[in-house]
C-alpha positions as CSV (number, residue, x, y, z in Angstrom):
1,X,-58.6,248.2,115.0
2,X,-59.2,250.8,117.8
3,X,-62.5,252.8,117.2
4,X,-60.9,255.5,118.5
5,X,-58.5,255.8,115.7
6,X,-58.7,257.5,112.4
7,X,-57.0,256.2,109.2
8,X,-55.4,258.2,106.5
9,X,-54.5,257.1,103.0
10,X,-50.9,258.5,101.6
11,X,-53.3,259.0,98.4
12,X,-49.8,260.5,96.4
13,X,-48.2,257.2,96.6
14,X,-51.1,254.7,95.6
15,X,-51.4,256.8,92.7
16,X,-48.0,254.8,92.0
17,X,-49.4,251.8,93.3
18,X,-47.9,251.8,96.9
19,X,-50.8,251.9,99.0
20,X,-50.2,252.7,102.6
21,X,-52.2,253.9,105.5
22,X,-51.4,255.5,108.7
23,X,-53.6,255.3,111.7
24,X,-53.9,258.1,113.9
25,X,-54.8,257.7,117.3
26,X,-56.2,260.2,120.0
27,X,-54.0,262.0,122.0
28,X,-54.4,260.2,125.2
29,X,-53.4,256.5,123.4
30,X,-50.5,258.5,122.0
31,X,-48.9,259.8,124.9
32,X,-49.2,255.8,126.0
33,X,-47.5,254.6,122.5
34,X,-44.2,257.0,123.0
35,X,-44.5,256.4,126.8
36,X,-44.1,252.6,125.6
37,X,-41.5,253.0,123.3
38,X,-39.1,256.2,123.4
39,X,-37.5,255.4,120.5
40,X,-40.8,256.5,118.6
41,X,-40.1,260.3,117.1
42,X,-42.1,262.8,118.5
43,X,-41.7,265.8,116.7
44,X,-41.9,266.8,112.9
45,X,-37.8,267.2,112.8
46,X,-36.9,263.9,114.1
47,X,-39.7,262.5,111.9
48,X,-38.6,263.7,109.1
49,X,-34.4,263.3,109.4
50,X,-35.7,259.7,110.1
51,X,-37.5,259.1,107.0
52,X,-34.8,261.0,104.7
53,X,-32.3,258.2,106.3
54,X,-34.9,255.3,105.2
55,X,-36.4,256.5,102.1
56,X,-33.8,259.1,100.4
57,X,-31.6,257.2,98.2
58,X,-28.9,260.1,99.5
59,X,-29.9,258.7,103.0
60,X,-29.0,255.0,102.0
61,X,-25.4,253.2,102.3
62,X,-24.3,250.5,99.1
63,X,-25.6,247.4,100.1
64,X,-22.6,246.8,102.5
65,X,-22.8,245.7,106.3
66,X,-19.5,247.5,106.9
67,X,-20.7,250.6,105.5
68,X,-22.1,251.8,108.9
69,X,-23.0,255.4,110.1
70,X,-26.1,257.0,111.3
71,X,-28.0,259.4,113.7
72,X,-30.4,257.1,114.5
73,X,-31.1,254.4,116.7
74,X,-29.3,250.7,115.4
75,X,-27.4,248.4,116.3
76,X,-24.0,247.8,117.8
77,X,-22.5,244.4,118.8
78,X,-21.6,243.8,122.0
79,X,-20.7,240.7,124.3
80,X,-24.0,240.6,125.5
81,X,-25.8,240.9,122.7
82,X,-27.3,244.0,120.7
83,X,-28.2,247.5,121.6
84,X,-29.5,250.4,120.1
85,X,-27.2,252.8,119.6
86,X,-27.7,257.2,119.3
87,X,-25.1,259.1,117.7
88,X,-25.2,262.6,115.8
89,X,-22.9,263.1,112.9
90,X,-23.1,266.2,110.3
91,X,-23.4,266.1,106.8
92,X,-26.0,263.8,105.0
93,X,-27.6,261.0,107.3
94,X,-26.8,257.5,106.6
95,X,-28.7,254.8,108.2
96,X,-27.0,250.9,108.7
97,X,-27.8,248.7,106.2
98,X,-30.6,245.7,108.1
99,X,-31.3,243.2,106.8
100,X,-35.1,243.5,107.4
101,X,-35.9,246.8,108.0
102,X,-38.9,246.3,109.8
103,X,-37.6,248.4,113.7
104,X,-37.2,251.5,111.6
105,X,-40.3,251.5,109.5
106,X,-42.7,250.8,112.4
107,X,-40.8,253.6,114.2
108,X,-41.5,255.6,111.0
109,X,-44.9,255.1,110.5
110,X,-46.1,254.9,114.3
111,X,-44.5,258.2,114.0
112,X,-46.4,259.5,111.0
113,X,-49.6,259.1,113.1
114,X,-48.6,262.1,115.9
115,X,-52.1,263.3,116.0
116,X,-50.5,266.8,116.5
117,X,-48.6,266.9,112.9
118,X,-50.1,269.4,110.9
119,X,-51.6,268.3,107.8
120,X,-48.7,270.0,105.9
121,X,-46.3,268.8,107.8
122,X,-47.6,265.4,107.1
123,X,-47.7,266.5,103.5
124,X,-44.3,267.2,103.2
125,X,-43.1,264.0,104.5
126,X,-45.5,262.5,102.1
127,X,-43.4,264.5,99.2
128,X,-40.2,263.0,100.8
129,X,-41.5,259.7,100.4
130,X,-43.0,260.2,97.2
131,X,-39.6,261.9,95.7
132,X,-37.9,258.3,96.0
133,X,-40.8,255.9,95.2
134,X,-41.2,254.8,91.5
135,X,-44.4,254.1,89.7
136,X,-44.8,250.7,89.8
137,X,-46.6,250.6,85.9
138,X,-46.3,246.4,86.1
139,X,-48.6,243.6,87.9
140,X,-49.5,240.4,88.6
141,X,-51.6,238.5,90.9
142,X,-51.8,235.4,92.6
143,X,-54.9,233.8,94.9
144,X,-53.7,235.9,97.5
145,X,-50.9,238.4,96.7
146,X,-50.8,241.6,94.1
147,X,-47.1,241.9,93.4
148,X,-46.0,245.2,92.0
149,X,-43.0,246.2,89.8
150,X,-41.3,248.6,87.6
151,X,-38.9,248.6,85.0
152,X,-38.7,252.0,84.0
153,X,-37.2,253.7,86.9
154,X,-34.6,256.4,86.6
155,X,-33.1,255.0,90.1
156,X,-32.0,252.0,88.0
157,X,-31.9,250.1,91.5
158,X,-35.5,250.1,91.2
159,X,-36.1,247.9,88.2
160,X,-36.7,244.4,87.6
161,X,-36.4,243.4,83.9
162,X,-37.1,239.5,84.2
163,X,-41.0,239.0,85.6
164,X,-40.6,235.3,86.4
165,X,-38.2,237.0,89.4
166,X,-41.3,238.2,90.0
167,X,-43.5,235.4,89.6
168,X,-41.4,233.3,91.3
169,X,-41.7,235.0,94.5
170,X,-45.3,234.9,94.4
171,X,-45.2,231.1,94.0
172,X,-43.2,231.2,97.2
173,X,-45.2,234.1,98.9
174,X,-48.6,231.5,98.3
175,X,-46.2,228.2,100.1
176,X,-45.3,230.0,103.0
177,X,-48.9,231.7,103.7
178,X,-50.7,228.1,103.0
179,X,-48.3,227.1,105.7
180,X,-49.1,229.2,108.0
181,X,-52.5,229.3,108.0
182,X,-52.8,225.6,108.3
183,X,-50.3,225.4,111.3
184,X,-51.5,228.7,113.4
185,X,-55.0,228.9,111.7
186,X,-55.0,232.4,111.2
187,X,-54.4,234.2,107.6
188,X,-51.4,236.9,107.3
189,X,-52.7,240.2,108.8
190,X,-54.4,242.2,105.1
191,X,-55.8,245.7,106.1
192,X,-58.9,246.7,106.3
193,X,-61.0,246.9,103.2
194,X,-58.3,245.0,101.1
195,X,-58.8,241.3,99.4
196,X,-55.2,240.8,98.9
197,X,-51.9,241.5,100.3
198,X,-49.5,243.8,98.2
199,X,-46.1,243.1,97.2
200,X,-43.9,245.5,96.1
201,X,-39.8,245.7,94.3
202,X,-37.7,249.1,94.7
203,X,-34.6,249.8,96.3
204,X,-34.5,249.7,100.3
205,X,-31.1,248.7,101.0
206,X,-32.1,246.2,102.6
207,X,-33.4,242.6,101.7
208,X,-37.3,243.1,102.7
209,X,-39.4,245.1,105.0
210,X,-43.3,244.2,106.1
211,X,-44.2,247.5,108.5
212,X,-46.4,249.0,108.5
213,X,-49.0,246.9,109.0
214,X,-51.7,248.5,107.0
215,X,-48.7,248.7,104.0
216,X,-47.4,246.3,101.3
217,X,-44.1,244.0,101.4
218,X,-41.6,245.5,100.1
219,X,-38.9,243.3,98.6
220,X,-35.3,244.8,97.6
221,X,-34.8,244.8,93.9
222,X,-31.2,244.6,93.5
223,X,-30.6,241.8,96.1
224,X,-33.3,239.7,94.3
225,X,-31.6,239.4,90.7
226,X,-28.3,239.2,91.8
227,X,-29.5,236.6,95.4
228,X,-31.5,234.2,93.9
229,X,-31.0,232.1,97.2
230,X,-32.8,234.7,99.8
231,X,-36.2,234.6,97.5
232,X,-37.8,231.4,99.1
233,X,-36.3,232.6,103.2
234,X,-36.9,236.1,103.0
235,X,-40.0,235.9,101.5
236,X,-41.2,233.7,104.6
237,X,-39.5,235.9,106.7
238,X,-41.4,239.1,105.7
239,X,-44.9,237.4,105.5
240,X,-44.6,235.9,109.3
241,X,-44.0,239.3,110.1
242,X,-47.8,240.3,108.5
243,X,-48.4,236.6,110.6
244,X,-47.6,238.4,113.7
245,X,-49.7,241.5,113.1
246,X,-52.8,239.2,112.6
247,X,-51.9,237.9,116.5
248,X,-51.9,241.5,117.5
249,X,-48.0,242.8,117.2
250,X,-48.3,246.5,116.4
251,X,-51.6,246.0,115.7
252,X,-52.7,245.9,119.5
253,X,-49.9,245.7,121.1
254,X,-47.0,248.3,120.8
255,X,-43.4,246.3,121.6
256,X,-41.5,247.9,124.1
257,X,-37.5,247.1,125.7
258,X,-35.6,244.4,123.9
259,X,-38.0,242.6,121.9
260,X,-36.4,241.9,118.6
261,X,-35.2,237.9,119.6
262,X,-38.8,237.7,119.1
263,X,-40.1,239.8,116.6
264,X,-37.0,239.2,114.6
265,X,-36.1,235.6,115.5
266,X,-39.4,234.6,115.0
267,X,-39.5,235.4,111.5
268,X,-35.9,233.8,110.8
269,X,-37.2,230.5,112.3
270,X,-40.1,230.4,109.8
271,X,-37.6,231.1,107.3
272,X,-36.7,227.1,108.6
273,X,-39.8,226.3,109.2
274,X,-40.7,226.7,105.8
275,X,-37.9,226.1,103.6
276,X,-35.4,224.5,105.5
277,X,-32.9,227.5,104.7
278,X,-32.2,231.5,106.0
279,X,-30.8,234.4,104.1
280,X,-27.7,234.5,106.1
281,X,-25.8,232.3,108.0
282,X,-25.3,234.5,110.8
283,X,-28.7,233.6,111.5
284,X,-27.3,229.6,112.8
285,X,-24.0,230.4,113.6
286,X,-24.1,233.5,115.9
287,X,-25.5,231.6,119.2
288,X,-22.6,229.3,119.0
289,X,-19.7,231.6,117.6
290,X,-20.9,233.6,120.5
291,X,-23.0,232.0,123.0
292,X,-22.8,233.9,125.7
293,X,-25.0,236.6,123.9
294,X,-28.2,237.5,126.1
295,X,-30.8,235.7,124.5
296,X,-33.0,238.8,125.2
297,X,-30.8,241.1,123.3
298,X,-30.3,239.4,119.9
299,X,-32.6,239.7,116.8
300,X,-32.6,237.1,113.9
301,X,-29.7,235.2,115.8
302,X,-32.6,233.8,118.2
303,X,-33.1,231.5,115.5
304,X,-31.7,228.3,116.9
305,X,-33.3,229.2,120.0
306,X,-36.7,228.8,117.9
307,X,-36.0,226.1,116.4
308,X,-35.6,224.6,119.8
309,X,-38.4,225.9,121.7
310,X,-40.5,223.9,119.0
311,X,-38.5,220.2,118.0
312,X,-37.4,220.2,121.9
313,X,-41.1,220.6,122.7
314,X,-42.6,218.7,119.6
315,X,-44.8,215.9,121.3
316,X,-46.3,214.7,117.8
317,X,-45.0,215.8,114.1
318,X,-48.8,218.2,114.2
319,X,-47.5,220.1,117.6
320,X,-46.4,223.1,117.4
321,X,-45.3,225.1,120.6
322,X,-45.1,228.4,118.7
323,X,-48.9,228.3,118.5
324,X,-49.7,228.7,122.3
325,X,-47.1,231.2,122.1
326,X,-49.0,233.3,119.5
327,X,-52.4,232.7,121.4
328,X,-50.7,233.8,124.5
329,X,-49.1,236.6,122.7
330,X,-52.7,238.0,122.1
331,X,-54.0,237.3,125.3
332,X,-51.6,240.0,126.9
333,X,-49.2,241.8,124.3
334,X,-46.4,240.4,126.5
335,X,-43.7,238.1,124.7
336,X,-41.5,237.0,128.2
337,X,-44.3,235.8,130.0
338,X,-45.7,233.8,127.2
339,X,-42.7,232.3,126.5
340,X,-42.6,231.4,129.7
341,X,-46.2,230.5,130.5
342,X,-45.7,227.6,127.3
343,X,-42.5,226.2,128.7
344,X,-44.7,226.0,131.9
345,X,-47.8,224.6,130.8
346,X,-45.6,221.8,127.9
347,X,-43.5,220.0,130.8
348,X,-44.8,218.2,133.5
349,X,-45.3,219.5,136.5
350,X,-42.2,217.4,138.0
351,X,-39.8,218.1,135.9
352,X,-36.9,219.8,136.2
353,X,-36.8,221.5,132.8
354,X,-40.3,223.3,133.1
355,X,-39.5,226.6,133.8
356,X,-37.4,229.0,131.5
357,X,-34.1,229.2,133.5
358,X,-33.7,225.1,133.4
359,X,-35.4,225.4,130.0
360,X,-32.8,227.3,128.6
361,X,-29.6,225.5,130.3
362,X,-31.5,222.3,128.4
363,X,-30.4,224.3,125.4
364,X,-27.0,225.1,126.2
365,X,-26.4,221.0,126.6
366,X,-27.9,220.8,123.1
367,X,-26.2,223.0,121.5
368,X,-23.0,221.2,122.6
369,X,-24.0,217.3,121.9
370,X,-25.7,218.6,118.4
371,X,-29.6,217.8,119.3
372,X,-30.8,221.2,119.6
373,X,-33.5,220.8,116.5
374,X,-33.9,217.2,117.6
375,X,-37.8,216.3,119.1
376,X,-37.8,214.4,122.3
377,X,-38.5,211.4,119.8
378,X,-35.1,211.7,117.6
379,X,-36.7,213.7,114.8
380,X,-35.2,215.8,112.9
381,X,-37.3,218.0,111.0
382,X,-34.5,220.3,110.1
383,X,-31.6,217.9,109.5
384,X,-30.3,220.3,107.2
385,X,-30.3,224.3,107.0
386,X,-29.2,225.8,103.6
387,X,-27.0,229.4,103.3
388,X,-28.4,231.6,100.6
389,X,-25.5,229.8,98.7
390,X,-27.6,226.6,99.0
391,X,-24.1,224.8,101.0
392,X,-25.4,223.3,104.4
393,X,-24.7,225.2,107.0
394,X,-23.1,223.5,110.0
395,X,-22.3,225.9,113.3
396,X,-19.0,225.6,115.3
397,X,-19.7,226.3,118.8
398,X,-16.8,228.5,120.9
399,X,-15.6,226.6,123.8
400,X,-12.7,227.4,126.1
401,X,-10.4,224.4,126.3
402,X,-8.5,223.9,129.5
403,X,-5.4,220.8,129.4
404,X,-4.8,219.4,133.1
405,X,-2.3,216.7,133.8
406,X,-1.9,215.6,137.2
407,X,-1.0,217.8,139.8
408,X,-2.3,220.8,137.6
409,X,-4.4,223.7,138.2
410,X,-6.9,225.9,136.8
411,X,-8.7,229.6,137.7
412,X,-10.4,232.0,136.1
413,X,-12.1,234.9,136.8
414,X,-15.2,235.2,134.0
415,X,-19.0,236.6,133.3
416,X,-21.7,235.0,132.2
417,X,-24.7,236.9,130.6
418,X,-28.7,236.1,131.6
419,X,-29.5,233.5,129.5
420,X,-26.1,233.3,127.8
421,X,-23.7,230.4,128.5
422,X,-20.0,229.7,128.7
423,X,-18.1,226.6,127.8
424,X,-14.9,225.1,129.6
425,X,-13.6,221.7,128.8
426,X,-11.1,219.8,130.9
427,X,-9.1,217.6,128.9
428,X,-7.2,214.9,130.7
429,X,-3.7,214.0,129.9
430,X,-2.5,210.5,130.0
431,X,-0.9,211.0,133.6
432,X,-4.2,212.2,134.7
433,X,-5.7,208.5,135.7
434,X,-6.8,207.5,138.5
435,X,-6.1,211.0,140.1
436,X,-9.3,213.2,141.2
437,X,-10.4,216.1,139.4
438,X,-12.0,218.5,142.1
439,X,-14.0,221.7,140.4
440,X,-15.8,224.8,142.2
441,X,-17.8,228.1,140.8
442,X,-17.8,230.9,143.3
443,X,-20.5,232.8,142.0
444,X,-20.9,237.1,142.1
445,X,-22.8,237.8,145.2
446,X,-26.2,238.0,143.5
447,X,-25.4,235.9,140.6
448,X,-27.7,233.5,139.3
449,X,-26.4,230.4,137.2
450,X,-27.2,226.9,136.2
451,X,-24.7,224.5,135.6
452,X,-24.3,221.4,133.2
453,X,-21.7,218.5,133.1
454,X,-20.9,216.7,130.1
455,X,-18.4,213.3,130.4
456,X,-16.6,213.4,126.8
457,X,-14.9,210.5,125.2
458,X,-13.1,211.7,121.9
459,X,-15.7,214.5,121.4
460,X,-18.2,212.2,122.0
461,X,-21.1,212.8,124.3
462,X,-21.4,209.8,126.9
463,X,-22.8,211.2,130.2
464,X,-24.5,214.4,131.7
465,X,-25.1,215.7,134.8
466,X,-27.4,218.7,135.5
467,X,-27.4,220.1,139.3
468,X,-30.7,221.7,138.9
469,X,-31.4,222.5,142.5
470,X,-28.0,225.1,142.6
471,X,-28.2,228.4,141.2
472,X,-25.0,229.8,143.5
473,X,-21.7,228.2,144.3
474,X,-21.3,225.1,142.5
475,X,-18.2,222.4,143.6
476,X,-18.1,218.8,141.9
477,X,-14.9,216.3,142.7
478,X,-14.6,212.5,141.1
479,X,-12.1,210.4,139.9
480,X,-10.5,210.6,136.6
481,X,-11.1,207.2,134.5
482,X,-10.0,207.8,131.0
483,X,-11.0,204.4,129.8
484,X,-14.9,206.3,130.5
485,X,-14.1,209.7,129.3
486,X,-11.0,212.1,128.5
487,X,-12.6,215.1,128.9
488,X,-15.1,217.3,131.1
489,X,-17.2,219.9,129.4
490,X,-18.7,222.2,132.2
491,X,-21.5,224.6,130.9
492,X,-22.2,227.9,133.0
493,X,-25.4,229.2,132.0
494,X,-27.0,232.7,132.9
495,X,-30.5,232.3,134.8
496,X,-32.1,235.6,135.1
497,X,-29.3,237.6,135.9
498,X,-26.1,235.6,135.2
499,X,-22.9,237.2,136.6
500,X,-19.7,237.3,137.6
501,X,-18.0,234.1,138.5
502,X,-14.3,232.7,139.7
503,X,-13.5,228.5,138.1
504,X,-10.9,226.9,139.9
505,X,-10.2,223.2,138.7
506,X,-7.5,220.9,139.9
507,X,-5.6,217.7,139.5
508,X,-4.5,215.7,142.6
């Protein structure tokens, strides 16, 4: 903690059991947090319409991911991925439902430590807090969790009748911290003068939320009794977030840009890592459904990207890449650069893939042929990866397929995002053998792409090709033998900037 800061206790609301504190920091580190991240409020007003939207219960949709309106930042899909999105509507704020609230809270609370609120200001957002918190009259502890509930709430989305809902989740709480600490060798970030993390049940509309640091877990109550299958992910999920405040997230470091495919993807791979299931599919599927997303710009959807970065990596069943990326993480507050610093320092310094751009193109071949949460050894330490409905889930990647016969032709004029990838497959018709397929890219002046071939036989992977030295133009000609392969999957791959690009393919 910085000596310069000073810590306040919302005393009202540990009175109820929900201990909280805020850290206040001097001016001159303040005007360096909101210079970092603008999407911090600065003054009392936006404070305080952004804390009706998250804790008012008039402030919070039904538990529906269609029910979308706000006047706050979120998020809106887009082809490359997500961005945060201001609008102003009148009439009662509503924020989006997230799944894991933990953007808006940390925005919150950073917030709530303006050393230029007044102290009644910061009373009165206290009452608005307190005005939608139950007490939480029930308890129970486990070696390192005290989890907090009530029963007796006259916001009936507060209670929890059944304790072993309760109980259960601190069984699952203590699996996925002994995990951690045993891989990364740090404990779950606890605050200052505290023995134990605290747990808490109410209603969030959301599934879970672990900001701020120096504040419990907060698990939704509603989606736990009637979701029995996000207990064991989400509960993973929200404690690797408390994982990344111990290596210095928000605790140091305040995130700034697009940073959520980390601090958001993250916490969905451990959801894997741990249990070998997430709390919604999305959280496979979205990287193939749509792979041309901008890595940079998803959130929980990074997740197969995760799960890559380590297997891909793995050099014994005790490596984990993820820990130099935490270490490095420390080190500088600066998620690219360790990202890329581990895919430097893992590969050799002769090969091809060491470097992200390559790194990531690597991935866009495996997410095609199936081995992207395969180690270099054939391991699969996630064979499997269970819905909250417990059915495997199995993601269909989108792939544009393109028929050529002989004397046919192809063009088309697409985009491809930085790290994002598109997918065209040639498929040869029986009159195409023995004739010559000839290929070219003519890339955006500018543009920056990798390229990967794939020989197919019956959807079979048989062959691959990666031109790693060209980042441009790209032209490829051979001869068609369909007794080798029937089809030719070409991959187009953003590098750092991606672009616009022109195909033209051809049968003669």
């Amino acid at each position: 903690m910085d000596t310069k800061e000073r810590i306040i206790k919302l005393e009202r609301l540990a009175k109820k059991g929900l201990n909280i504190s805020v850290r206040i920091p001097d001016p001159q580190k303040w005007k360096k947090i909101i210079e970092t991240d603008p999407t911090i409020p600065r003054s009392y007003n936006q404070l305080r319409r952004l804390g009706q939207s998250i804790f008012s219960s008039k402030g919070r949709r039904p538990l529906k991911k269609q029910s979308i309106v706000t006047n706050y930042p979120i998020f809106k899909r887009r082809k490359g991925g997500d961005m945060f999105l201001n609008t102003t509507t009148r009439g009662i704020l509503k924020r989006q439902f997230e799944e894991c609230l933990e953007v808006l809270y940390a925005r919150y609370f950073t917030g709530l430590g303006n050393p230029y609120l007044t102290s009644k200001q910061r009373d009165q957002l206290e009452d608005d807090m307190d005005a939608d918190t139950p007490v939480f009259e029930n308890s129970t502890e486990t070696a390192h969790f005290i989890l907090r509930w009530t029963n007796s709430s006259t916001h009936v989305e507060d209670n929890i009748a059944d304790p072993s809902i309760v109980n259960d989740t601190g069984t699952y709480l203590e699996t996925a911290w002994e995990k951690y600490y045993t891989v990364f060798g740090k404990t779950p970030y606890i605050p200052p003068g505290s023995t134990k993390m605290e747990v808490v049940f109410q209603d969030i509309s959301a599934l879970g939320v672990a900001s701020p640091p120096d504040g419990p877990i907060k698990f939704d109550s509603q989606h736990w009794i009637d979701e029995p299958g996000i207990r064991q992910p989400s509960s993973a999920h929200e404690l690797f977030h408390k994982l990344q405040y111990a290596f210095g997230f928000r605790t140091i470091w305040t995130p700034a840009g697009s940073y959520q495919w980390f601090s958001e993807g993250t916490p969905s791979w451990a959801e894997v890592f741990v249990w070998q299931r997430v709390s919604r599919a999305y959280k496979v599927t979205d990287l193939f459904a749509d792979p041309d997303l901008n890595l940079y710009d998803v959130s929980y959807d990074a997740m197969p990207f995760w799960v890559f970065f380590q297997t891909r990596q793995q050099d014994d069943p005790d490596d984990n890449p993820l820990i130099s990326f935490f270490q490095k993480y420390e080190a500088t507050g600066n998620e690219k650069q360790a990202l890329e610093e581990v895919i430097d320092e893992d590969w050799p310094s002769n090969n091809v893939y060491g470097q992200l751009d390559s790194f990531f193109a690597l991935f866009s071949r495996e997410r095609r042929i199936g081995a992207w949460r395969q180690t270099p050894t054939g391991g699969q330490p996630y064979a499997t990866i269970l819905g909250p409905d417990g059915v495997n889930i199995v993601p269909a990647l989108t792939i544009t397929d393109v028929p050529l016969g002989a004397g046919d032709s192809y063009i088309n004029a697409g985009s491809v995002s930085p790290l994002g990838s598109d997918y065209y497959r040639f498929n040869y018709e029986g009159d195409s053998d023995g004739h010559t397929i000839t290929l070219s890219v003519t890339g955006a002046a500018g543009g920056d792409y990798s390229y990967y071939l794939l020989w197919e036989k019956a959807g079979v992977w048989k062959s691959a090709g990666f031109p790693f030295m060209v980042t441009g133009d790209y032209g490829f000609s051979e001869t068609i033998d369909l007794a080798t392969a029937d089809s030719l999957m070409l991959i187009i791959s953003g590098r750092g900037i991606g672009g616009a690009y022109t195909i033209n393919a051809s049968v003669s």
